[in-house]
MIVEX-348231 format. One record per residue (C-alpha): residue in one letter; z, x, y. Coordinates in steps of 0.25 Angstrom, whole numbers, plus 2048, in hexadecimal, padded with zeros to 3 digits. Last residue first. Layout:
N
aZXY ...
! end
This chain:
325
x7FE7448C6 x7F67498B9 x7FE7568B6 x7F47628B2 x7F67628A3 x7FE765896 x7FD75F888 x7F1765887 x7F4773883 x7F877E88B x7FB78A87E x806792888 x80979F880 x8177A687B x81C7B387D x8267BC875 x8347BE879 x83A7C8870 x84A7C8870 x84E7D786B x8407DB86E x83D7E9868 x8447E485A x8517EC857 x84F7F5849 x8587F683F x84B7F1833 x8537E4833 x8517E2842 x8437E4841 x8417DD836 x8497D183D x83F7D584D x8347D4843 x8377C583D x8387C184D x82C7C6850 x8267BE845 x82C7B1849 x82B7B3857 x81C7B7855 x8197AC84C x81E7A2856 x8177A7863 x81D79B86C x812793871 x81578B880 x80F77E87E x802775884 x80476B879 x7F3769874 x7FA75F869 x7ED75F861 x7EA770866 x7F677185C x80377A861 x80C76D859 x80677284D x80C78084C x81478685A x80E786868 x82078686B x82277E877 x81C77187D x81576C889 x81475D88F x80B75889A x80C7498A0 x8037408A4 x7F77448A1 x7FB750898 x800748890 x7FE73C892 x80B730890 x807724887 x816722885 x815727875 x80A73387B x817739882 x81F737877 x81773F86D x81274A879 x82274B87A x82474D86A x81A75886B x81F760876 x82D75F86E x825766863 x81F76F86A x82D774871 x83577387F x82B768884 x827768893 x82275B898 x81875A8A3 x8137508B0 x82274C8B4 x8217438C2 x8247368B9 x8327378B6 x83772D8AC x82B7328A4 x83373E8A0 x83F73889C x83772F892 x83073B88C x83D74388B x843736883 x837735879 x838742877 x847743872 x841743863 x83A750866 x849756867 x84C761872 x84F75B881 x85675B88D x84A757897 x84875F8A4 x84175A8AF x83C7648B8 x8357658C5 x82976E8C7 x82977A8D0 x8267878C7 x83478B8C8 x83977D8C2 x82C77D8B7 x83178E8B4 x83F7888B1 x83E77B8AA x8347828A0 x83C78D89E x84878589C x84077E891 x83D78C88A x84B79188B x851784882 x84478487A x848790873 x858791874 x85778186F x86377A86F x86E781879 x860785881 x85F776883 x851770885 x84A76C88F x83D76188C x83876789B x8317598A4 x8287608AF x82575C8BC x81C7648C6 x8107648BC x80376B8C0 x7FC7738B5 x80377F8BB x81177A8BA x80F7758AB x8097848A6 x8167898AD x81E7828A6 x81878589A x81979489E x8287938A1 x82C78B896 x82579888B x82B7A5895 x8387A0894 x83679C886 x8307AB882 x8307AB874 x8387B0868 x83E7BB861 x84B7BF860 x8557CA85C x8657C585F x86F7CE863 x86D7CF873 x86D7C0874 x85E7BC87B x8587B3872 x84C7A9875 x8477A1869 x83C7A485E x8447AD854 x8517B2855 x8537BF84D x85F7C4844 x8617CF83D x86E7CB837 x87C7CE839 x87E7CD847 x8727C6849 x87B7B9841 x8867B9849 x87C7B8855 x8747AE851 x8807A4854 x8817AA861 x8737A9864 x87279B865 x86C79385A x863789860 x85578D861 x853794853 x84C79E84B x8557A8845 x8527B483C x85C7B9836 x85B7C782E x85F7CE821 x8617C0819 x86D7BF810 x86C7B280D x8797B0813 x8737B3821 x8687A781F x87279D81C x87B7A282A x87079F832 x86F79282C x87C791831 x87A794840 x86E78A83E x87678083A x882783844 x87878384F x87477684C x868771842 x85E767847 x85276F848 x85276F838 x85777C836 x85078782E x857790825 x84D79D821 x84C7A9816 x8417B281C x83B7BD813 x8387CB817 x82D7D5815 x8297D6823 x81E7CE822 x8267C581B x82E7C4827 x8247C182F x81E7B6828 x82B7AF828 x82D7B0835 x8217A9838 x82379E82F x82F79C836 x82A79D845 x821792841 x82B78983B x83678C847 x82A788851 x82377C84A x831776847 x832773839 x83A77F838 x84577A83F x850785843 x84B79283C x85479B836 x84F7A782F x8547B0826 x84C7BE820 x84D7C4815 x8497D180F x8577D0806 x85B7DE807 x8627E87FB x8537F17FD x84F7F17EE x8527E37EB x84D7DD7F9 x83F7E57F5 x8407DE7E7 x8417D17ED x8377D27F8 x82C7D87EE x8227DC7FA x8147D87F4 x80A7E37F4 x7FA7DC7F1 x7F27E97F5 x7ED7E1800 x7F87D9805 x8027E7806 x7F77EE80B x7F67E3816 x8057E4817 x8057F3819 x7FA7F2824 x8027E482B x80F7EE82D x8057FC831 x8007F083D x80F7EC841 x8177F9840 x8227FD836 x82E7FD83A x8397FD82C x83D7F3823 x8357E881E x8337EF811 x8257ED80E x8227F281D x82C7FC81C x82880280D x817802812 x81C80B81D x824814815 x817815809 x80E81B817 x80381281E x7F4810818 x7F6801818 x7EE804809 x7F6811807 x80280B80A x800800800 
! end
């Protein structure tokens, strides 16, 4: 196999192994050999002979959610690119933090090597006990506790652009679906976002407490009670989705009368038949990233980006448009 990648037998040993830096391009040569000459990696027998268990735990807190699902998969991927498997407890998007601290718990007494935790609502300080322990990443939501490795996108960066996209088309008031950083530490920051840059930019605000699709009936009726607002700001895809429902229930236009963006540009809800004009978070990035920065940490080594912001994208759909009065 080292002869076919044409790189030294050590090299081949690291990437097989999973431990030790090796770089990105002579990584993907070893494992095209790998494919070509037929090597399977016994993960069984490797674990055998180096006392480790070559797994990896992960929490996800609903993974029917387009987000949580596709960062998941992509996790997974990674890891077995790096010669790892993934154990995983997933919540149902229901569960408190106690739930998920304890599910936290399961994972650790499967005598996993590293966490990997993907969730908006448990604080930090209930990570914490288990970073001290643990390798420990945060995938897909902004965290900025000195002990805690993370990966995820930019929310600050995500609300502001949308808003910005709304104030340039023309609308001066704006409903913002706001959510509570005390439920959500992802669409918490994000909504601020919005509420912030539309405020600076000059347009006038109503903020909606809000988090569950089935509430969004209720949003929709509180926002045709004041008539001046042209657009709706969704914290998330799905919540952008369950608005464009109610809204076409009252006979309401979109965007003839009213404009709505989303948030995530994740799986079927990012299809041009929905045309939500949405910020994209880079999914397979944060979950691959994240899956690096565990590697790295197993390996001794501290990731170059204790908490890596990566950027996202504006996709401008159809859902938004220049306001009509």
């Amino acid at each position: 196999m080292a002869r076919q990648a044409g790189v030294s037998k050590s090299v081949v040993s690291r990437v097989v192994s999973g431990r030790g830096s090796v770089g990105e391009e002579t990584r993907q040569r070893v494992l095209e050999a790998a494919q070509e000459l037929g090597y399977v990696v016994n993960a069984s027998a490797r674990a055998m002979v180096a006392h480790r268990t070559y797994t990896v735990g992960a929490f996800v807190r609903d993974a029917a959610t387009p987000f949580y699902g596709h960062l998941l998969t992509a996790m997974q991927e990674r890891a077995a690119f790096h010669g790892y498997r993934v154990v995983t407890a997933t919540g149902s998007g229901r569960f408190e933090a106690d739930d998920e601290y304890r599910a936290l718990e399961t994972l650790a007494m499967l005598r996993v090597e590293a966490l990997a935790v993907c969730s908006g609502l448990l604080p930090s300080e209930r990570i914490l006990p288990f970073a001290e322990r643990l390798p420990t990443v945060v995938a897909g939501r902004p965290e900025t506790h000195p002990s805690i490795t993370s990966v995820y996108c930019d929310e600050d960066e995500g609300g502001a652009a949308l808003a910005d996209h709304l104030v340039e088309l023309g609308h001066r008031e704006v409903a913002v679906i706001m959510v509570p950083t005390s439920s959500s530490v992802s669409m918490g920051p994000r909504t601020q976002a919005m509420a912030r840059r539309l405020r600076e930019r000059g347009a006038r605000v109503l903020e909606i407490p809000g988090l569950h699709r089935e509430t969004a009936g209720a949003w929709v009726s509180e926002v045709l009670r004041h008539p001046g607002i042209t657009a709706v700001m969704a914290p998330s895809d799905r919540l952008g989705v369950a608005l464009l429902e109610q809204l076409r229930l009252r006979g309401v236009s979109v965007p003839g009368k009213l404009s709505v963006t989303g948030y995530d540009g994740i799986g079927d809800l990012a299809t041009p038949l929905i045309g939500l004009t949405h910020w994209r978070q880079p999914v397979d990035l944060i979950g691959s990233q994240a899956v690096d920065a565990l590697v790295q940490l197993l390996d001794g080594e501290q990731p170059p980006d204790h908490h890596r912001a990566l950027p996202g994208s504006l996709v401008v759909g159809r859902t938004t448009a220049p306001p009509t009065r």
